[in-house]
N, C-alpha and C positions, 0 to 999 in steps of 0.2 A: 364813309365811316371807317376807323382804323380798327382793325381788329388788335388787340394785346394776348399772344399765344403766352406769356409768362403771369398772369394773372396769381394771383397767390387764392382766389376764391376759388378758382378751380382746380387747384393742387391737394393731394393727399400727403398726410403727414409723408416725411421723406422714408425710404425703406433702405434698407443694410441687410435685409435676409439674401442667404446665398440663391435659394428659389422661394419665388413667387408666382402667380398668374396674374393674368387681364381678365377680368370679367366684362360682360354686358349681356343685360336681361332683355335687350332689343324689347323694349317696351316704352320707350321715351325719357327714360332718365338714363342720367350718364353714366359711363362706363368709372368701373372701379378697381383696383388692387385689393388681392386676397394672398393672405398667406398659408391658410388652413384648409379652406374647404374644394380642395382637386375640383372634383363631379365637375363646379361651375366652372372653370378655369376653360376659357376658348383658346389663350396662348400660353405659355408657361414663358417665364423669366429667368433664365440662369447667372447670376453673381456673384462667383467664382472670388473676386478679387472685391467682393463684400462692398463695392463704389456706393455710395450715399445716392439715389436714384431719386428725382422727383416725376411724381406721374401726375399729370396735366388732362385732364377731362376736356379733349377740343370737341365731340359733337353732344351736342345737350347743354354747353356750358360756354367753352367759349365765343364757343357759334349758337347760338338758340334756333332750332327749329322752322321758326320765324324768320331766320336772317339767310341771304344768300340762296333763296330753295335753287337758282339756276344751278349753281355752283357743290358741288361734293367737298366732302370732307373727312377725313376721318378720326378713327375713335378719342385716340388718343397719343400722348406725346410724351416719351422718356427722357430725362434728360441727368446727366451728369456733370462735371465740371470739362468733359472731354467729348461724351458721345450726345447727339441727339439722332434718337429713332423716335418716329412715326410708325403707327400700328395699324391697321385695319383689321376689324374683326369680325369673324364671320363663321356661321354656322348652318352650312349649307349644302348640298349634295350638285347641283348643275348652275352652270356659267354664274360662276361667282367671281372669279381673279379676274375679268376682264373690268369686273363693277369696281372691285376692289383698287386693281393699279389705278385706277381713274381719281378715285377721291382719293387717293397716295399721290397725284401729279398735283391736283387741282389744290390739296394740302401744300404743299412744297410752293405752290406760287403763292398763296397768302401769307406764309410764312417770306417770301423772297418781296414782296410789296410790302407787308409789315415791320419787317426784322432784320434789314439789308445785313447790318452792321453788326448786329448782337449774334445771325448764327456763324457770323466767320469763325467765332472765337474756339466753335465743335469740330474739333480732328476729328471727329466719326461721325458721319452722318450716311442712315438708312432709312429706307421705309420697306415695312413690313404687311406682306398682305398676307395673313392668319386665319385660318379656317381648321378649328376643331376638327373637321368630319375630313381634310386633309392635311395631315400635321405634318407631314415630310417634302423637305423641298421639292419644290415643282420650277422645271425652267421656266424664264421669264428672257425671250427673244435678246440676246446680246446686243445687238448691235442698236435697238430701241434701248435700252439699258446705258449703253456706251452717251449715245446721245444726251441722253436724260443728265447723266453723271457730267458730261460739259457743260452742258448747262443749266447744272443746278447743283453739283458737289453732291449730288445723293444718288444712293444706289438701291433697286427695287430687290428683293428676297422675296420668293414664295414661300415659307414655313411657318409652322406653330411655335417652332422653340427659337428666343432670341438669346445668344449670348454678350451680355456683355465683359470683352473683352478688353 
């Protein structure tokens, strides 16, 4: 079965606010963009330079519940005409970033079986493991990091706030 990560049914109208957040009510629907209401906000979005951002629902939507249980996933997918970041979200106090890189790896190889050709086209590509209850960068082992980045062009970040720069 081919997964389609650009799906337009699972996109939110496109956002231009300089901040925003990621929600998810981890309740089995999918993860949303908010511009108002902080409290929910698990990551915050900074865009600075206003880029027209499309936020993409990958767990609950483009993946259903039902699809892949071997396999992780995560929340959700940002994308611009230049960057794509992956997000994992999470609100949790013990061993979470270990859960989190995991569906951030296992994300990036559906995206790399899916989408060989379409994600060349992102000068930026990250993925972000997000945890409300730790919103400041947290290291994430370099040299697994360095790995991951040859072979995949993506680089892991531990924090809540992502800039798009």
């Amino acid at each position: 079965m081919s997964l389609n990560f650009f799906r337009t049914d699972c996109q939110f109208p496109p956002i231009t606010s300089e901040r925003f957040g990621l929600c998810d009510k981890n309740d089995g629907t999918k993860a949303y963009p908010d511009t108002v209401n902080e409290p929910e906000w698990i990551a915050t979005v900074g865009n600075p330079e206003h880029h027209t951002v499309t936020f993409t629902a990958i767990d609950n939507c483009v993946m259903k519940n039902t699809e892949y249980r071997e396999r992780g996933r995560c929340d959700v997918m940002l994308t611009t005409t230049v960057h794509l970041y992956l997000v994992e979200l999470k609100d949790q106090m013990a061993a979470w970033r270990p859960h989190a890189v995991s569906q951030l790896v296992s994300t990036i190889d559906f995206l790399l079986e899916n989408h060989p050709h379409e994600i060349r086209q992102f000068k930026k590509k990250k993925a972000f493991a997000a945890n409300r209850r730790h919103p400041r960068f947290a290291f994430i082992e370099n040299e697994d990091n360095l790995k991951l980045f040859r072979r995949t062009g993506f680089r892991i970040d531990s924090q809540a706030e992502i800039i798009l720069i």
